[in-house]
N, C-alpha and C positions, 0 to 999 in steps of 0.2 A: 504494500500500500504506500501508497507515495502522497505526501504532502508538502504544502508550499507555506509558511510561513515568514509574511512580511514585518518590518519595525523600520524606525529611523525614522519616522513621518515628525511634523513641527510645525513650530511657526517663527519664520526667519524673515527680516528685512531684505527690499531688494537690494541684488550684489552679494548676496549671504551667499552660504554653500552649508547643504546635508548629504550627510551618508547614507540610502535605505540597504537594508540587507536582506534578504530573504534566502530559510535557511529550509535547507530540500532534507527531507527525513525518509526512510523508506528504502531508498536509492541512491545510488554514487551520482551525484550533480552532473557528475561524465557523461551522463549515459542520454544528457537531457539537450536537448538545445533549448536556451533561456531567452527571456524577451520579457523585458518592461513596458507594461499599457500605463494609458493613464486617461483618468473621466475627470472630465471639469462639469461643474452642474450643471445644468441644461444641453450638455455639448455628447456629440456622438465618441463613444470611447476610440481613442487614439495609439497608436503603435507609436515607440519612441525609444528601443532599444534593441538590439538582439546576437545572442554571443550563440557563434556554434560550436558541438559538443566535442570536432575535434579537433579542428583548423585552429579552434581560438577566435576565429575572423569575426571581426565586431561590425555591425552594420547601424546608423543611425540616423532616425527621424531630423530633414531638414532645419527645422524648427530648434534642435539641440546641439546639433554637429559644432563640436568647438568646445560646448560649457559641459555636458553630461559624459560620464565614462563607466561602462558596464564591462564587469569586472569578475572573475571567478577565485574562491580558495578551496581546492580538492580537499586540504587536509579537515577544513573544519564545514564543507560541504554546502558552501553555503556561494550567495551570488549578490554581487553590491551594483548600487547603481549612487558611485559618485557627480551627485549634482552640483555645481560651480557658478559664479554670475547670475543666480537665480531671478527671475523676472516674476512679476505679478501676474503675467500670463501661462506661469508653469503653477497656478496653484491649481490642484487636481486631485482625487483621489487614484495614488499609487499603486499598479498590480505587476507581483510576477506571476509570470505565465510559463509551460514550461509542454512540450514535445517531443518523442523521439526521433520522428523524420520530417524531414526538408517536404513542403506541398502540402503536408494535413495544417489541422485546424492545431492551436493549441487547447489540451483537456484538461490540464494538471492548473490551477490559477486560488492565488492565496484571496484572504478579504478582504488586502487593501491597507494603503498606510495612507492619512489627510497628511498632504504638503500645501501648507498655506503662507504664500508671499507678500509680505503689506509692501505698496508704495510709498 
């Protein structure tokens, strides 16, 4: 049984920078290609990160390229999404998300961390 547990969510001025972590239980984090969504209220949930299981290769939402860095540690299983120069427009509620192959849908998704930016 594989699950996904997010944390690191807050409330940071913009320019600030948070670390979320989401920590994969069940299963070697290896075995997963990871991806951070993220829902702002009333807005269509958003893709904005995505590391694969073997490559490493990191791919990222336009919108973040430069400030946000998704990130893996085998040893303690777990997958970070270093946020940087954060803007009032990244405030959102946080998900990892998590698949075994490249083309499906992701199954595996935590409940979420609140990242709230004030101007």
């Amino acid at each position: 049984q594989v699950q996904l547990e997010e944390s690191g969510g807050g409330l940071v001025q913009a320019g600030g920078s948070l670390r979320l972590s989401c920590v994969v239980s069940g299963r070697t984090v290896t075995n997963y290609i990871m991806a951070w969504f993220r829902q702002a209220p009333g807005k269509e949930r958003e893709f904005v990160a995505r590391l694969m299981k073997n490559s490493g290769v990191t791919y990222y939402a336009d919108s973040v390229k430069g400030r946000f860095t998704i990130s893996r540690d085998n040893i303690k299983n777990t997958v970070y999404l270093q946020m940087n120069s954060l803007k009032p427009e990244d405030t959102s509620v946080y998900y990892c998300a998590a698949k075994e192959y490249i083309g499906g849908d992701y199954n595996y998704w935590g409940q979420g961390t609140q990242v709230t930016v004030s101007s």
